[in-house]
MOPAC internal coordinates of N, CA, C and O (Angstrom, degrees):
PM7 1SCF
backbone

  N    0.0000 0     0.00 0     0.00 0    0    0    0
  C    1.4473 1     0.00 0     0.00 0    1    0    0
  C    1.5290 1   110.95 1     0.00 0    2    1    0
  O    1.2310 1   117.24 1   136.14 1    3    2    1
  N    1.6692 1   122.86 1   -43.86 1    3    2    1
  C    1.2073 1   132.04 1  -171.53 1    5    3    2
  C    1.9864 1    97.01 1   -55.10 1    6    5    3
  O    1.2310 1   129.87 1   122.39 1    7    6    5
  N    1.4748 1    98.57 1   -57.61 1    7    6    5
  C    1.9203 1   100.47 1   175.17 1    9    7    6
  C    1.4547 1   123.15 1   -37.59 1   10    9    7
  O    1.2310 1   134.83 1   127.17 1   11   10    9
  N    1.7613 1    88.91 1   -52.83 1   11   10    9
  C    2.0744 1    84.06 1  -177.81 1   13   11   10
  C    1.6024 1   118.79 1   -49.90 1   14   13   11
  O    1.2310 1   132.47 1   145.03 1   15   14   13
  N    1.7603 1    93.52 1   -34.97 1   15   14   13
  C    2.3305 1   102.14 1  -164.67 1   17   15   14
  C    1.3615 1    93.53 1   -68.57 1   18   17   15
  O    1.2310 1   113.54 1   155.35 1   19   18   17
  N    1.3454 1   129.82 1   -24.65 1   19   18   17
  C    1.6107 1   131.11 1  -137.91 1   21   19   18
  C    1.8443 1    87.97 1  -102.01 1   22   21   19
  O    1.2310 1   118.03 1   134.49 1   23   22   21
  N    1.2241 1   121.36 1   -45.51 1   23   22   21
  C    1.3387 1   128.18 1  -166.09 1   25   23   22
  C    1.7357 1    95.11 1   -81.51 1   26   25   23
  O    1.2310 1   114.56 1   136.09 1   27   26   25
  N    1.1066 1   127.91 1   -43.91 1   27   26   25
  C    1.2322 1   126.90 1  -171.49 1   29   27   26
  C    1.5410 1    89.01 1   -86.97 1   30   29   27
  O    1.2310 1    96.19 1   112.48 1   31   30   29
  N    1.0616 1   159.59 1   -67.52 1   31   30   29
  C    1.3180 1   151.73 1  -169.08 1   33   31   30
  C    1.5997 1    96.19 1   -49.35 1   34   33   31
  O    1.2310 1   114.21 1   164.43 1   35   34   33
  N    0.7028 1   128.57 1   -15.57 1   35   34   33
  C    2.0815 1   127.65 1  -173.53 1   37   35   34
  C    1.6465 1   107.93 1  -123.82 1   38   37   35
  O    1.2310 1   118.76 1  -170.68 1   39   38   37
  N    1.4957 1   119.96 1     9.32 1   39   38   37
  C    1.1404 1   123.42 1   128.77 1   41   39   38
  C    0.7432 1   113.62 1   -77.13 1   42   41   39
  O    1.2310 1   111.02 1    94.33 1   43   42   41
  N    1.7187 1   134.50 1   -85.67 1   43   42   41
  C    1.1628 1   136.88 1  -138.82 1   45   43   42
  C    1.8472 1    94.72 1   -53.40 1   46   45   43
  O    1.2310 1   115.57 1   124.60 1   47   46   45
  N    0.8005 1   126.01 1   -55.40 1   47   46   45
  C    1.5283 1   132.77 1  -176.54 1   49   47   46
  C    1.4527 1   114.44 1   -34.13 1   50   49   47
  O    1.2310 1   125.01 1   129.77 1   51   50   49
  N    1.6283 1   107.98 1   -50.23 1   51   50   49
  C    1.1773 1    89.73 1  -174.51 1   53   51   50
  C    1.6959 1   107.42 1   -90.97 1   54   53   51
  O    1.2310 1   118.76 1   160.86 1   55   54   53
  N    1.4187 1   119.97 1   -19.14 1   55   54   53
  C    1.0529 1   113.77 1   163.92 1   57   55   54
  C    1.6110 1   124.45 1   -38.46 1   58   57   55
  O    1.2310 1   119.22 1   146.26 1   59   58   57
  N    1.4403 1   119.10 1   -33.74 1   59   58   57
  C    0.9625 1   109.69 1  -161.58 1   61   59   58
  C    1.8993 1    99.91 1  -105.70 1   62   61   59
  O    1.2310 1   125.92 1   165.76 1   63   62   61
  N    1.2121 1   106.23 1   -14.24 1   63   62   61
  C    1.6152 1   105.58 1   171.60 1   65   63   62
  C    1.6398 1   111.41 1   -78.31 1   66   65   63
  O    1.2310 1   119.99 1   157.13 1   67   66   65
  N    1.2225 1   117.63 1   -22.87 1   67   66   65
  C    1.5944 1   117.22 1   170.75 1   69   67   66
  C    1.1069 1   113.35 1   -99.09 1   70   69   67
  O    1.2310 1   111.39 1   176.68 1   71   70   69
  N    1.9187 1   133.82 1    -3.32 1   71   70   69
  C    1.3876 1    96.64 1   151.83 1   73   71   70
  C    1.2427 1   113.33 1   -89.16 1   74   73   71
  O    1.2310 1   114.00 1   152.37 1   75   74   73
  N    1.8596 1   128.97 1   -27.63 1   75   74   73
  C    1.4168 1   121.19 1   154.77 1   77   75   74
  C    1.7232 1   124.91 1   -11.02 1   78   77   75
  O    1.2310 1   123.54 1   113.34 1   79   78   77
  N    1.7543 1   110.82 1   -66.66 1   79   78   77
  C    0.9870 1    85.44 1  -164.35 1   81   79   78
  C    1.2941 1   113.40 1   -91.17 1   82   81   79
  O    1.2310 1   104.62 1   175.91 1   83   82   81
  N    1.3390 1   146.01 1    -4.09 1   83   82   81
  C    1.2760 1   173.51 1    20.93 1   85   83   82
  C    1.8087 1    83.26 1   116.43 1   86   85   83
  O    1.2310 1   117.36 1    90.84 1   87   86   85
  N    1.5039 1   122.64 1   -89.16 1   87   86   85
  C    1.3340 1   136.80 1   146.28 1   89   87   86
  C    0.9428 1   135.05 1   -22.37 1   90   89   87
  O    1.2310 1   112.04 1   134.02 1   91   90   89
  N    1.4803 1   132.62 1   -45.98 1   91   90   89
  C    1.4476 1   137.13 1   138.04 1   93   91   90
  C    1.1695 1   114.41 1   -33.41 1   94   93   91
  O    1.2310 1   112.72 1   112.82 1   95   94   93
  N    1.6773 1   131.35 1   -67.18 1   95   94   93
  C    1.0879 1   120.52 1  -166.74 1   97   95   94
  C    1.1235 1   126.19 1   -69.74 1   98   97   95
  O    1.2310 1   117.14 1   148.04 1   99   98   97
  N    1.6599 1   123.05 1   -31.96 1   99   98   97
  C    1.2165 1   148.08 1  -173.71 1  101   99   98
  C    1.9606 1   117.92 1   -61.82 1  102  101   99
  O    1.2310 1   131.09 1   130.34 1  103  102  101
  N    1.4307 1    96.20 1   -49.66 1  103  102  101
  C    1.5746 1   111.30 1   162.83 1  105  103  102
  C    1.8145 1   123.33 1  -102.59 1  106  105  103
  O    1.2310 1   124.10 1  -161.00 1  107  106  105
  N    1.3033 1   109.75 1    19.00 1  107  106  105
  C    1.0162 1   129.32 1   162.77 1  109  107  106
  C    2.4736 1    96.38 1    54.31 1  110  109  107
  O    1.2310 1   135.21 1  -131.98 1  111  110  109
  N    0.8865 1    88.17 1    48.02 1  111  110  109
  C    2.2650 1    85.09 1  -158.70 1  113  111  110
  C    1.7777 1    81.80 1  -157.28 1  114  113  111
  O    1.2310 1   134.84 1    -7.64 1  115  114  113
  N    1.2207 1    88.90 1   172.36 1  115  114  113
  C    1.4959 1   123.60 1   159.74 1  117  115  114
  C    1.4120 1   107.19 1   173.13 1  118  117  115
  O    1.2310 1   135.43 1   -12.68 1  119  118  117
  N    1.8707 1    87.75 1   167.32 1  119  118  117
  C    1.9927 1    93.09 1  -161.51 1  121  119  118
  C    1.6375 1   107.51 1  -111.01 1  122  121  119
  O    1.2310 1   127.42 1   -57.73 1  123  122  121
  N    0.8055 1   103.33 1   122.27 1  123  122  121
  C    1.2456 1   137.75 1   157.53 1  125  123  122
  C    1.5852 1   119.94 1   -11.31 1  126  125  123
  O    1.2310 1   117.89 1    -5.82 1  127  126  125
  N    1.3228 1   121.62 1   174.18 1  127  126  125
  C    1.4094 1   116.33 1   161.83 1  129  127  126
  C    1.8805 1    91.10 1   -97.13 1  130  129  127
  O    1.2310 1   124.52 1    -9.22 1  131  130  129
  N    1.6276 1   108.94 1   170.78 1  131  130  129
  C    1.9229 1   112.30 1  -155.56 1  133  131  130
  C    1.6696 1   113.57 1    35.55 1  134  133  131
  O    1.2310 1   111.25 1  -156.13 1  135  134  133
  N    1.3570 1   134.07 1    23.87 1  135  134  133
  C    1.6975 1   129.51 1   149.66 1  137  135  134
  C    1.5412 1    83.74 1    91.15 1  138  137  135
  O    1.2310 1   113.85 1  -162.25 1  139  138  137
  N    1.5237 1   129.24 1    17.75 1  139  138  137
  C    1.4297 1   126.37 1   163.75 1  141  139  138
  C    1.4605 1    98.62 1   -32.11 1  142  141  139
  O    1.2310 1   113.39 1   -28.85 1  143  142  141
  N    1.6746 1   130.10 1   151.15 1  143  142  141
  C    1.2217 1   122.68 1   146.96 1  145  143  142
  C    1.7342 1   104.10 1  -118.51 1  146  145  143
  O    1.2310 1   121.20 1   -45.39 1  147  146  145
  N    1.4102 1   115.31 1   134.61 1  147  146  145
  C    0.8888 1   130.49 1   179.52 1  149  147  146
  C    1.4084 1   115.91 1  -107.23 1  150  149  147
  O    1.2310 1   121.47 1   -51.09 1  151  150  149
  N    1.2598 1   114.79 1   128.91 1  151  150  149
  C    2.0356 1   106.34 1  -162.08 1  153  151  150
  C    2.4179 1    77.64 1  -128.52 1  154  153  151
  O    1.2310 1   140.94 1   -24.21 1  155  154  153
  N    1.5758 1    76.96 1   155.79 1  155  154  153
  C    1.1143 1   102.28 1  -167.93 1  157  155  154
  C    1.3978 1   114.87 1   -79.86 1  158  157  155
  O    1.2310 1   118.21 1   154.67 1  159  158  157
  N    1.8869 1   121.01 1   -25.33 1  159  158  157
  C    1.0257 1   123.22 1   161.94 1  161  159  158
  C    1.6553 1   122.70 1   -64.85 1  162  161  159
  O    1.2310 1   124.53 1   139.83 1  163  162  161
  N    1.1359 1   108.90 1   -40.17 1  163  162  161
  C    1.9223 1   123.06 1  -178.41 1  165  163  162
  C    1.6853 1    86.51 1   -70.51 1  166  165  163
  O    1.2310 1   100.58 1   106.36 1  167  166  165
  N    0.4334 1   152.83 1   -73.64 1  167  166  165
  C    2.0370 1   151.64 1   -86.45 1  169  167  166
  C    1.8332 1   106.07 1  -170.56 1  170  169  167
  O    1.2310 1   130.04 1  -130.38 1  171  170  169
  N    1.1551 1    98.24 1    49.62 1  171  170  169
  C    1.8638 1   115.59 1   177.61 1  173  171  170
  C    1.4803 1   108.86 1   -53.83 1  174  173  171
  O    1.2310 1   113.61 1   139.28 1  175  174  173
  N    0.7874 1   129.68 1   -40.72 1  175  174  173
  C    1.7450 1   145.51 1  -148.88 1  177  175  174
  C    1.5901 1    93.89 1   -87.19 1  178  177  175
  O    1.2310 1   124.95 1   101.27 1  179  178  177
  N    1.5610 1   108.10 1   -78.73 1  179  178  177
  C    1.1734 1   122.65 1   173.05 1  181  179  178
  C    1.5936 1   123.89 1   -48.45 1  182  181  179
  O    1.2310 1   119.54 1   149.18 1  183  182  181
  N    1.5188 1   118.48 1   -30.82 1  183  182  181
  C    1.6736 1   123.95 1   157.57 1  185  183  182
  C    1.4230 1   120.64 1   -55.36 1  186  185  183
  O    1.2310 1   130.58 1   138.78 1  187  186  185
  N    1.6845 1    97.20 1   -41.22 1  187  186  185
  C    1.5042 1    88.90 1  -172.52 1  189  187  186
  C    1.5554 1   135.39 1  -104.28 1  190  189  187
  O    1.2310 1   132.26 1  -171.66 1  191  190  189
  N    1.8213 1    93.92 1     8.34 1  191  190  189
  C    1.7691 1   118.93 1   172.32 1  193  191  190
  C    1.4214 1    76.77 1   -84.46 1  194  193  191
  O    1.2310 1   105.50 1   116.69 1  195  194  193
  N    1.2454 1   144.48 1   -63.31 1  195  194  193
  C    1.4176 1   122.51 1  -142.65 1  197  195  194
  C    1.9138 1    95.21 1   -75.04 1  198  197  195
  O    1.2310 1   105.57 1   161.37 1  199  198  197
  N    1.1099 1   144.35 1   -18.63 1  199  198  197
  C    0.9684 1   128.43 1   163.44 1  201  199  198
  C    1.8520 1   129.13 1   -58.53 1  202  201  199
  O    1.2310 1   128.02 1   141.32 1  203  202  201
  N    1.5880 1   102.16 1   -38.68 1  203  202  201
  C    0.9461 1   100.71 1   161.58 1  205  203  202
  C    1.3732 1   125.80 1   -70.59 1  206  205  203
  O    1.2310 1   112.66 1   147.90 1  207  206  205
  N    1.0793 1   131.46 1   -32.10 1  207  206  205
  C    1.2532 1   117.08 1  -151.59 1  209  207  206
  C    1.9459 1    88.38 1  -104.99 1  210  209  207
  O    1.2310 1   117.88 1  -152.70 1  211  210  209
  N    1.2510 1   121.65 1    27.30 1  211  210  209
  C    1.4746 1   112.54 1   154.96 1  213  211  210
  C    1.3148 1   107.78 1  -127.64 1  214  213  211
  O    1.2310 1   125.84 1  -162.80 1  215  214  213
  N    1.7042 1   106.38 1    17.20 1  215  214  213
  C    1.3368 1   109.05 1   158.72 1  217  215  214
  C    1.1630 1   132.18 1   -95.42 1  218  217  215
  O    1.2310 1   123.52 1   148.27 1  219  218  217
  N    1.6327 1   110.86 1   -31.73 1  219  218  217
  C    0.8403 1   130.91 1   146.30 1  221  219  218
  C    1.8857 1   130.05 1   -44.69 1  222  221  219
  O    1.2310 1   122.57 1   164.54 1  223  222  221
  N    0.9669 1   112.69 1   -15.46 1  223  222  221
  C    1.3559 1   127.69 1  -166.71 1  225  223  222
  C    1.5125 1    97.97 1  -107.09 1  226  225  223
  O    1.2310 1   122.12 1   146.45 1  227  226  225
  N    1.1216 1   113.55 1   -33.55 1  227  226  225
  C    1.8355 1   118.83 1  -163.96 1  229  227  226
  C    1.4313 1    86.38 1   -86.50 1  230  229  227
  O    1.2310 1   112.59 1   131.68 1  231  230  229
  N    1.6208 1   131.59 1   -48.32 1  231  230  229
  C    1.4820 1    98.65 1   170.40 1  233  231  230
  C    1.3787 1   136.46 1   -96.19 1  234  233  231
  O    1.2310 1   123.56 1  -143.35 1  235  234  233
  N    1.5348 1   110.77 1    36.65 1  235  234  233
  C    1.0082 1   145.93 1   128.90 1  237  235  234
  C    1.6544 1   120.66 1   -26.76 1  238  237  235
  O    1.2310 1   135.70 1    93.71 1  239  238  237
  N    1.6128 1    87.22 1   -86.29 1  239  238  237
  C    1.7843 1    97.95 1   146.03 1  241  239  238
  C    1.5808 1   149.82 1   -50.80 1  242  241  239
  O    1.2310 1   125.79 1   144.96 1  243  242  241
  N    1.4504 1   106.48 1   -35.04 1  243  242  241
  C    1.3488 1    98.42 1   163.12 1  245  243  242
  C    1.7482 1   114.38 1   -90.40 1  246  245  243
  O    1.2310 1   113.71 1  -177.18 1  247  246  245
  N    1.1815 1   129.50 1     2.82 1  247  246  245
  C    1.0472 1   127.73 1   160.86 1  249  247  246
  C    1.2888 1   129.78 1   -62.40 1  250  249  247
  O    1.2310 1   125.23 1   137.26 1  251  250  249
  N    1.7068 1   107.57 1   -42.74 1  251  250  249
  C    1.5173 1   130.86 1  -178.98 1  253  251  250
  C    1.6178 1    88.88 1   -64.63 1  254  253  251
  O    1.2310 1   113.56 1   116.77 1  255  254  253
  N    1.4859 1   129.79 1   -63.23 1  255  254  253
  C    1.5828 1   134.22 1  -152.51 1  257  255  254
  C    1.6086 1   101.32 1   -58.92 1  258  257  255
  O    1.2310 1   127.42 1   127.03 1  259  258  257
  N    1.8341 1   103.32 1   -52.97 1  259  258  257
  C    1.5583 1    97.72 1   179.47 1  261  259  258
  C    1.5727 1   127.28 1   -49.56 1  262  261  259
  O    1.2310 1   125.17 1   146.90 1  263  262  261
  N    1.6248 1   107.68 1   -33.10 1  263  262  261
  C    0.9521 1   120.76 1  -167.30 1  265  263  262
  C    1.5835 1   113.42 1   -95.05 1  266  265  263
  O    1.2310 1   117.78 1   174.74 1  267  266  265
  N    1.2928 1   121.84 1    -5.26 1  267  266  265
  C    1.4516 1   128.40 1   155.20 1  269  267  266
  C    1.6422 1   111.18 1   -85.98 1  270  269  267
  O    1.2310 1   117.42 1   157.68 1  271  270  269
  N    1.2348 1   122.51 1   -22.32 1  271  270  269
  C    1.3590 1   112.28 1  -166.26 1  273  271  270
  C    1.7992 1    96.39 1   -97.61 1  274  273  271
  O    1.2310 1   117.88 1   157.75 1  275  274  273
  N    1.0977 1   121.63 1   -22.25 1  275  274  273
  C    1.6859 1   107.98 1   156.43 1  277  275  274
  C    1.3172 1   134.43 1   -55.37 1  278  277  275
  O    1.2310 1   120.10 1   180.00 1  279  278  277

């Protein structure tokens, strides 16, 4: 039972970190906490911590999947 939450908890995760950045890259922005928009030309620093840190998170997710499918 612990495998199924762990594999489905490390989908949904990364599901949701690849359409994140998916969107990020595509409109070159992302929003903020209060509907801030943050564009990648103004605000470099801040574009590219938030890349990491939903990269960091996505293998987050494949960690959970590897580690359910053993």
């Amino acid at each position: 039972m612990i495998k199924i939450i762990s594999f489905l908890g490390g989908l949904a995760i990364l599901s949701v970190c690849s359409r994140q950045m998916f969107l990020m890259f595509r409109d070159g922005s992302f929003r903020a906490r209060g509907n801030r928009l943050i564009v990648r030309s103004a605000h470099p620093i801040m574009f590219w911590m938030n890349l990491v840190g939903l990269t960091l998170f996505g293998v987050i997710g494949v960690a959970l999947v590897i580690a359910a499918l053993r």
